[in-house]
Every structure is written in structure tokens, then in C-alpha cells.
PAROZA-742408 format. One record per residue: x, y, z of N, C-alpha, C, O in turn. Coordinates in steps of 0.05 Angstrom, whole numbers, plus 5000, padded with zeros to 4 digits. Layout:
<rs>
XYZXYZXYZXYZ
...
</rs>
This chain:
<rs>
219367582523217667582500216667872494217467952472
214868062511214668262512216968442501216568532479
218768482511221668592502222868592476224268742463
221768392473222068292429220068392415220268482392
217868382431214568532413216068752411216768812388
216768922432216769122439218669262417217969462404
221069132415222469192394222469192370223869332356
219968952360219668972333217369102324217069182300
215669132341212469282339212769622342213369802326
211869602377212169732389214070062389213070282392
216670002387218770172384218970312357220370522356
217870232334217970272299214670442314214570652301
212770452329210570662319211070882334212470852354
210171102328209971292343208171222368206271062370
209371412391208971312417205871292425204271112432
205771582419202271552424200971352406199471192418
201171312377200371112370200470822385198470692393
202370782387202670452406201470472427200170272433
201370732449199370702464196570692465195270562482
195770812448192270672432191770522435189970422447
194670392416193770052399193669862427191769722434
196369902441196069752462192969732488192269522499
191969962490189870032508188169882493187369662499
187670002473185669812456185869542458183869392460
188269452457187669062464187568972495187268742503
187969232513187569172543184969152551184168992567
183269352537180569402542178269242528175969222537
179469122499178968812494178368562501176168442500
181168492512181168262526179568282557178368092566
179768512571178168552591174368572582172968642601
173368522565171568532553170868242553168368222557
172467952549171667752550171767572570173867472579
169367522577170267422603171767112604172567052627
172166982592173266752601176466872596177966822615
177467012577180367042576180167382595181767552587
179067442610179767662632180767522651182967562662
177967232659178867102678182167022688183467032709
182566912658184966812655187366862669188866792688
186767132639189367402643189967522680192167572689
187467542695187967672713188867432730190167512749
188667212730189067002743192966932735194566872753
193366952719196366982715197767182719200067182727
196367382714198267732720196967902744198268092752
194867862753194467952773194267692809192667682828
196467552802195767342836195867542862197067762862
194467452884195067582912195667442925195467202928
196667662938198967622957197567702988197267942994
196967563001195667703024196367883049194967993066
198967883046201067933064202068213054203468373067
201068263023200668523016198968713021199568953023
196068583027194268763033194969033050196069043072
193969243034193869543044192169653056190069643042
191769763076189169993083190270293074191970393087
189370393055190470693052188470853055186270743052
188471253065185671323057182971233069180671333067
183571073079180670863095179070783074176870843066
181170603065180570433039182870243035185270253032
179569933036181769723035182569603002180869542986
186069592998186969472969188269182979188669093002
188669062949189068742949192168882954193668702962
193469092952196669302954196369402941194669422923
199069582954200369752953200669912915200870152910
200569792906201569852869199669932859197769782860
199270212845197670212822198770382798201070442791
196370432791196770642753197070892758194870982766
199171062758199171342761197071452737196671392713
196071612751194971842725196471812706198671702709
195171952672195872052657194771722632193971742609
194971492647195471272630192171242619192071232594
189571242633187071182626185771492630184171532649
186471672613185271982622182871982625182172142642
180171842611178371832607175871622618173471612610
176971482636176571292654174771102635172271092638
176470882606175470742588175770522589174470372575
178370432612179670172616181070092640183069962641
179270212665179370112693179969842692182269752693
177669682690177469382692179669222680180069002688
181269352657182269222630186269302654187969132656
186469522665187769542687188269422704190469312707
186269422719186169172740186468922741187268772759
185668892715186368552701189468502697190068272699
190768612695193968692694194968702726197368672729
193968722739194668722768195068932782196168882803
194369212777194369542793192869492811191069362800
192469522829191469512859189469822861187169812869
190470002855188270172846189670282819192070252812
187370422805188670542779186970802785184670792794
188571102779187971392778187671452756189471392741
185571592747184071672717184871902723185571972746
184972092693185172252691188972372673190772222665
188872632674187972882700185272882670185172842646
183472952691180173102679180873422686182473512702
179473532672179173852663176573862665175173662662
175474112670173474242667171474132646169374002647
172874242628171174252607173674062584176174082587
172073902562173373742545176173892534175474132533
178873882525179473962511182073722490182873492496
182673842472184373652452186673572464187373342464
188473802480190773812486193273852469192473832446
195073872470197574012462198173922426198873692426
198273992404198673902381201173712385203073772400
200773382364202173272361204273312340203673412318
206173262343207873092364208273142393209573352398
207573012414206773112443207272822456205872812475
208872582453209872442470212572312454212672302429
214672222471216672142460218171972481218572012505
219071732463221371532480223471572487224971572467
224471632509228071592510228571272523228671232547
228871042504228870842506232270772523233070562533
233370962520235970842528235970942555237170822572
234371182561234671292592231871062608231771052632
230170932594227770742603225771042607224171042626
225871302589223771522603221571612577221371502556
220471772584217971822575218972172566221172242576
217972312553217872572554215172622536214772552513
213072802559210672802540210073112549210573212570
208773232526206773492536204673522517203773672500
203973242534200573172530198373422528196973462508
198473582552196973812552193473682567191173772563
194073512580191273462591189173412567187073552564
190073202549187973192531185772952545186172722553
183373102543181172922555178272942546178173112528
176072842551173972852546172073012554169973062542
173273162587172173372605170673272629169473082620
169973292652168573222670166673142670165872942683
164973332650161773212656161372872646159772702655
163672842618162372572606163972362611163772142600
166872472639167772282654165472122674164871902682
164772352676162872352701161072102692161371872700
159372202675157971972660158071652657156571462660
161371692649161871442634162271272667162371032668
162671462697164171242714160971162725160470922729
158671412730156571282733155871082722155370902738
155471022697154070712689156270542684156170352668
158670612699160170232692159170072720158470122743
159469882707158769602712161469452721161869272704
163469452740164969432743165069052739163168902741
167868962732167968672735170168632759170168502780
171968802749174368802776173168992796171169122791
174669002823173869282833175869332845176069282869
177969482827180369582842180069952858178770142848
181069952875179970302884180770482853182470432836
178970652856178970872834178771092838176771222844
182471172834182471522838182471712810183071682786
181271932827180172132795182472412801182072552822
184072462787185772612783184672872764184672852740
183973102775183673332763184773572759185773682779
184873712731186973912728185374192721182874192718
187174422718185274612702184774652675186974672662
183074652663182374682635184474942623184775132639
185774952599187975062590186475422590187175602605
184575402570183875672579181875812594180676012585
181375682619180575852643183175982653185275852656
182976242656184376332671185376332694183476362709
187276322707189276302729187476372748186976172761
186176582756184076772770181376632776179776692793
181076412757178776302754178676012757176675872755
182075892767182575592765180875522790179475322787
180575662815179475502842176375432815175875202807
174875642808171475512798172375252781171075042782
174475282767174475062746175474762756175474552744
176174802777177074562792174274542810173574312818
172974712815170474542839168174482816166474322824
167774562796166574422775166674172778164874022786
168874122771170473842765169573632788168573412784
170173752811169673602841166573522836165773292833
165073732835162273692836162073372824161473162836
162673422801161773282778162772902782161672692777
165272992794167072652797167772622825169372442829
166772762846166972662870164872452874166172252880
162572392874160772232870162071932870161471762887
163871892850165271672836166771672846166371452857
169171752855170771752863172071622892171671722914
173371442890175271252910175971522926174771592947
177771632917179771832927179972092904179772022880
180172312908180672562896183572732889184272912905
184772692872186872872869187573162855187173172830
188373392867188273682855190973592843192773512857
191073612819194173612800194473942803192674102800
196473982806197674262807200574272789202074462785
200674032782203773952777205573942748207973962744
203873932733203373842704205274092688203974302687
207374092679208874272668207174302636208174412617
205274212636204674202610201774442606201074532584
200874492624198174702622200075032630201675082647
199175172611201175472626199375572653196975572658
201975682669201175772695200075612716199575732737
199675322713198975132733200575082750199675072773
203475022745204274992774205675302794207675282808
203975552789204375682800201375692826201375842846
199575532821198375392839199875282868199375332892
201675152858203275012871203875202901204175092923
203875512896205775632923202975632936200775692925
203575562963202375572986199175782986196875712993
200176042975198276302979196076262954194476452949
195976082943194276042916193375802917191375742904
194775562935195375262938191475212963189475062958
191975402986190375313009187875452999185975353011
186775722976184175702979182575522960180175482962
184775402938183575172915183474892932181974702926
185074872953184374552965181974692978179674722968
182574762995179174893013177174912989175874702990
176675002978173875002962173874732947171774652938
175274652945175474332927174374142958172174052961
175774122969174373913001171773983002170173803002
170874303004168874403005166574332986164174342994
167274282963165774142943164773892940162473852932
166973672948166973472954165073382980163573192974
164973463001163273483022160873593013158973513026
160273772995157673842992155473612977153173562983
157373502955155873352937156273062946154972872936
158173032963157772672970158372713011160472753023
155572673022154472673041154872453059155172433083
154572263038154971933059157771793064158171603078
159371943050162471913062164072123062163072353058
166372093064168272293059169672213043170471983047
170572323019172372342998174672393002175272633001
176272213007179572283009181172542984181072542959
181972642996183172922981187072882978188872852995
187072902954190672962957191373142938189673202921
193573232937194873372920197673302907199773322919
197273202878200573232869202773472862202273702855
204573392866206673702869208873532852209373292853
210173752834212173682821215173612833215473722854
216673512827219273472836220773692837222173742856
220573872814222474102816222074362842223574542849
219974302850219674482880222574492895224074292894
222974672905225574742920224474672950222174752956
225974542968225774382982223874553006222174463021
224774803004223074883033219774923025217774933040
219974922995217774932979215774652986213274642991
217274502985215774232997214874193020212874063028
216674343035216074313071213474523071211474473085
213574723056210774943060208574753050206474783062
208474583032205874443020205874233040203774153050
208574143048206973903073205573953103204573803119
206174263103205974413134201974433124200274353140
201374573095199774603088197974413081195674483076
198574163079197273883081196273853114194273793125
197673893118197673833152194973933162192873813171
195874233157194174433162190874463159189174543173
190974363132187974333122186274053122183874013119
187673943124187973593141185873483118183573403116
188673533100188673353074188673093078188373043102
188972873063188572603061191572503056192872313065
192072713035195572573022196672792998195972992984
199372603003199972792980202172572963203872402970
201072672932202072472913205372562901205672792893
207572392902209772552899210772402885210472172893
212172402864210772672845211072672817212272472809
210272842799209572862776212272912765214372922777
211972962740213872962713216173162719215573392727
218673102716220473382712220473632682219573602660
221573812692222473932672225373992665226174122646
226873862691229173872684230573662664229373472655
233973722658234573602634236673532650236973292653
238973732665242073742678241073552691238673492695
243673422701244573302715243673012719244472852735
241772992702240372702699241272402695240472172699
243972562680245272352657244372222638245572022631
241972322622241072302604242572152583244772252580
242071942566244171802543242971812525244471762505
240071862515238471962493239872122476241672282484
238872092448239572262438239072612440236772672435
240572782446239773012447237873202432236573382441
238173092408234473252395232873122415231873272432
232472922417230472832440229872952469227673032477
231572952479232373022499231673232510231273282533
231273412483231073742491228873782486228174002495
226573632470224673722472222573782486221773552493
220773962495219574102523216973862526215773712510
216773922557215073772561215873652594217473782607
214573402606214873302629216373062625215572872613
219273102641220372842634219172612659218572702681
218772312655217972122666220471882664222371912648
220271632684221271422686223671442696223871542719
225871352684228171172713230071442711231971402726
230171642701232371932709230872112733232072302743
227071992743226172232758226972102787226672222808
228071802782227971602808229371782840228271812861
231871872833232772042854231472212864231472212888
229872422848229072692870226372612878225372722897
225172422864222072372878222672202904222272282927
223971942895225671982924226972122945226772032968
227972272943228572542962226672672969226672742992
224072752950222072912962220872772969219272932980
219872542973218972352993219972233021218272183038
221572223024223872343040223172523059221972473080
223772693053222973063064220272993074220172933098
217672973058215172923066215672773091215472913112
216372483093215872393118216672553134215272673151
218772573132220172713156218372913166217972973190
217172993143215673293158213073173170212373233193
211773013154208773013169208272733176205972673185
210872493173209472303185207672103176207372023153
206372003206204771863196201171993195199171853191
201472283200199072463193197872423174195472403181
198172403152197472433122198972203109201272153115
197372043089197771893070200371983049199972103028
202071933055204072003024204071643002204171403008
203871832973204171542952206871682934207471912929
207771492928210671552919210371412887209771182879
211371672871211671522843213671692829214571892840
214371592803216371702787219071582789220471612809
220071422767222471302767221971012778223870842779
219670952787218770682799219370422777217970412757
220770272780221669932756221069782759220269622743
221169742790221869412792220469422825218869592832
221369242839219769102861222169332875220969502889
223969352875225969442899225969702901226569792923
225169882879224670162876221870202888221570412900
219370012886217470102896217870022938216870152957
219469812939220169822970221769982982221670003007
223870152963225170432967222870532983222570553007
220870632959219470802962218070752992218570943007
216670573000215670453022217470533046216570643067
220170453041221270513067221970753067223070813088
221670943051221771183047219071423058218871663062
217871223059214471363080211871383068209771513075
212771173042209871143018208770993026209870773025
205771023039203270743041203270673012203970443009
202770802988202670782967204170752944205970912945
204470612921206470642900205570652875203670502872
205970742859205070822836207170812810209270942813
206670702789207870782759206770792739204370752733
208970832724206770932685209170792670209270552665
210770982664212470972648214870722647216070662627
215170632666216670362666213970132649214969972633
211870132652210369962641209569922620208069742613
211070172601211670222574213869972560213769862538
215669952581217869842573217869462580218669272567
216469502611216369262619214369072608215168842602
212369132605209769042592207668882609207268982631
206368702604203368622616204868472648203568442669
207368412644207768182673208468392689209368312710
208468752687210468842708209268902737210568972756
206168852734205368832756205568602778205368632802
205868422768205868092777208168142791208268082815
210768272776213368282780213568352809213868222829
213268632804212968832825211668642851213068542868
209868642849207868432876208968212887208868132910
210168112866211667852871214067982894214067962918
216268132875218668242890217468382919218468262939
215968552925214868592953215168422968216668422987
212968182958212567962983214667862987214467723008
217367862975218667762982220867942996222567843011
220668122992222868323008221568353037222968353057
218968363037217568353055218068183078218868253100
217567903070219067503080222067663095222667713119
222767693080226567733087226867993093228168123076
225768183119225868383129225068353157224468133164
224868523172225268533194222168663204221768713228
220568693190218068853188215068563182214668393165
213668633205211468373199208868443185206768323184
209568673173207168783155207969063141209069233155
207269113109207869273106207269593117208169813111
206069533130205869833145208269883167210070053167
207869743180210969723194213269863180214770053187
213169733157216069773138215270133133217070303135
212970193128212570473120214370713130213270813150
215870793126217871063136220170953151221471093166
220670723149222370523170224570763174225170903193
226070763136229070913142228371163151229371213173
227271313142226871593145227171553183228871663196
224671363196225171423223227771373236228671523253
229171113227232471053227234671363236236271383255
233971563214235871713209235071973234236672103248
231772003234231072183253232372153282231772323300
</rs>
């Protein structure tokens, strides 16, 4: 049914438009309570045999909302009602900004991908901040806050503009993520190398610990796919090192080769972060690599190219406590969480593993 909306609605508006419209009837119906009840009662069932501890934080599983989908943290609850196990707001900036002039997201419906350069359009920290203090939650799925640098603070000046941010949304915050990743802000993922990477996590933990006293705030960092592989092993040596929480893997490409791309090529080429089922291989591979390197030290969550139930158990046996998507949920629609949860428990039944933690890095240890 979805698949037919999708085709006759959906696919005729412009992207960002349909994503409005659609948020807008998620955050709706999560508004009423007898049809929230409902809805979450059909699209969100549990599975108990799913249950996760990640972070030192307990979820109903493993699945949630990658960044980028609720930037403004307006439709947590309306999320959760859909069945995400946690959902990540953001990326938040410093300070408010518009982000990238539209036209700034686009379908490649035939590759199932996304291509956006959104540009971190958001509301800004302080009135994220705000809006997570006075909710009133109805669901309570964990809630991670994903933060980026504001476009024009300077490179020189990103560590202040990121512990701003911390100050402001650590408080609220489930778990903490430094986006470094985002091909879409200039000069951000030159963050990314190691020598610029360890004094913005340190003053960001450092921030985090100052302003929330009665726990500890789990800390991670996302890193892009296009990192060259020893590049990865220096950020996971440096996870290690600073005895990070996790690391989120990973964000949008900017590559085009070798993808096999079947979109049309005006499309195709236009700049920005590509997302969905062409990033499936290398985030897998750099997840991969991660275990291998650090184990079961640090939390790794695995996203990008994620569909279906068997891609997110890839990922799992690949060394993800965590799983995450966006962009397949574009295509799949309101049941793909159910889907997903459903397919687990059942790969789960018919494996050799009596819990999913077990299953966590299975192959990776296989091959070691």
C-alpha cells in the first residue's frame, strides 16, 4: 500500500517537500492519543529477545533513526510510535542557521538512495535545548543529540562552537554525538584527522562532564565512509585512547565511481552526501575494520545502506551493538520498522547465538 502512495503522492513532490508533509502527519497522529496507542501497537510490537543494553542504556533494540531525519528534536515520540528503538536528533549547530539553498535534497529512486546537501539546516542549540527540556515525553525511546559546527565559525574556532553546543544539550541527552562527517559544511571533515579529531573530543567530554554531574554522558563520534582505511584505524586507536563511548559508522558518501549507480546522471552528479542501498558495501567494510581494531572496548552502531532485517544483522555480525537508518524509510514507509524487528527475531531463533550480543562481531571474530 505504502509503495502505491508513494508512487502516486509522494514521488510527483519535491523531496524535501514530502518530507514535511510526511513528518507533519507523524507528529500528528503521535499527538492523539487513542490512534498513537494504536499505531505504535501495530508498528512498533516487542520482541523481548531483542532487548539491547548499549552505552549503559537499556533499549526495547537494537534499531533506530539516524540523524539528519528529526534535526530539531519536534517528533521524537511521533518516531518512536513507528518503532525506532532510539531516535538521534539533530546534527544541532551552534547557533541557528538556514542551511544550504534549495534545491538541496534529491531521489535516486532506482538506486533506493538519497543525495542531500542539506547544510545542517537547524534551529541552533540553545532552542533545541529548550524544546527537549519541556517535553513531556509519551514514548520513551533513548535520545541521541547529534552535533555539528555552525557553517561560519571558523575551522580555528570549531572545538568553542561544538562545546557550546555540549553545554547546552548534554543535559538532555541519552547519548552525545561529534558529527565530523557531513560533506556538506566546508572544512568539517578535515576535523576528521586525528591531530584536530583528539582536542575537540577532549573538550567536548570535558564539557559534558562539567554540566551533567549525576551521570556520564555517553560520547561518540561519526566518521565518514570515504576515510582511507588506515585513516579509520587512527580514529579507532583514538577512540580507544580517549575512552570514547562509540563510534557511529557512518555518514553520507561523496563518492559517485564504482557504485553502480542506475539514476539518471544529471542526478547523480549533483554535489552533496550520497545515502541508502549504493553506501551498503563500504560502511560495511568500515565496520569491519572497527571491530577488528577495538573490539568489544567501545560501542560501534552501524548505518548507511541499511533495508531490511538481513542488512541490519550483517551489520550486527559485523560488530554493531547498534543499527541505524534514514534513507531506506523513505522508500519503505511506516511498517519498516516492524519489518526490520520482526526479521531479527527471527534470524536471531535460527542462529547459533542465544542473544543478540553474542551474535555482536561473531564474523569479524570467525576470520581473526
Amino acid at each position: 500500500m505504502y509503495k502505491i502512495f508513494f508512487r502516486l503522492v509522494f514521488k510527483r513532490l519535491d523531496p524535501e517537500q514530502a518530507h514535511h508533509l510526511a513528518f507533519r502527519w507523524i507528529r500528528l497522529a503521535a499527538r492523539v492519543p487513542v490512534l498513537r496507542t494504536f499505531l505504535a501497537a501495530a508498528l512498533a510490537p516487542r520482541h523481548k529477545e531483542l532487548r539491547t543494553e548499549a552505552l549503559g542504556l537499556r533499549m526495547h533494540g537494537p534499531f533506530g533513526l539516524a540523524a539528519g531525519f528529526d534535526k530539531n528534536a519536534v517528533g521524537i515520540d511521533g518516531m518512536a510510535m513507528l518503532g525506532f528503538d532510539h531516535v538521534e536528533i539533530g546534527t544541532v549547530t551552534g547557533e541557528p542557521q538556514p542551511g544550504n539553498p534549495k534545491q538541496r535534497l534529491f531521489r535516486l529512486v532506482e538506486d533506493r538512495a538519497l543525495i542531500n546537501r542539506m547544510g545542517f539546516n537547524n534551529d541552533g542549540s540553545l532552542r533545541v535545548a529548550a524544546r527537549l527540556a519541556s517535553r513531556t515525553p509519551v514514548f520513551k525511546p533513548v535520545v541521541g543529540v547529534n552535533i555539528g559546527k555552525t557553517k561560519v565559525v571558523p575551522e580555528e574556532e570549531a572545538v568553542a562552537d561544538y562545546v557550546k553546543s555540549a553545554e547546552r544539550l548534554a543535559p538532555y541527552a541519552d547519548y552525545l554525538v561529534v558529527n565530523v562527517s557531513s560533506p556538506n559544511t566546508p572544512g568539517l571533515r578535515n576535523l576528521q584527522a586525528t591531530e584536530a579529531l583528539r582536542p575537540l573530543l577532549s573538550a567536548v567530554r570535558e564539557a559534558a562532564d562539567r554540566v551533567v554531574s549525576a551521570r556520564r554522558v555517553p560520547l561518540l563520534v561519526k566518521i565518514a565512509p570515504d576515510l582511507a582505511d588506515e585513516d579509520v584505524d587512527a580514529v579507532a586507536d583514538l577512540a580507544v585512547e580517549l575512552g570514547l563511548d562509540g563510534i557511529i559508522a557512518t555518514n553520507t558518501t561523496i563518492a559517485r565511481e564504482g557504485l553502480g549507480l542506475k539514476s539518471n546522471a544529471s542526478l547523480v552528479k549533483e554535489t552533496g552526501g550520497l545515502s541508502g542501498a549504493p553506501l551498503k558495501e563500504r560502511s560495511l567494510e568500515v565496520l569491519r575494520r572497527l571491530y577488528a581494531r577495538v573490539g568489544d572496548r567501545i560501542t560501534l552502531v552501524g548505518v548507511g545502506g541499511v533495508e531490511n532485517a538481513e542488512d541490519a544483522w550483517q551489520r550486527i555480525l559485523a560488530g554493531a551493538t547498534l543499527v541505524q537508518g534514514y534513507s531506506a524509510f523513505i522508500y519503505e514507509g511506516p511498517f519498516w520498522g516492524r519489518s526490520i524487528h520482526k526479521g531479527l527475531a527471527a534470524r536471531l531463533a535460527t542462529s547459533p547465538y542465544a542473544t543478540l550480543a553474542d551474535a555482536v562481531g561473531a564474523d569479524v571474530r570467525k576470520t581473526a
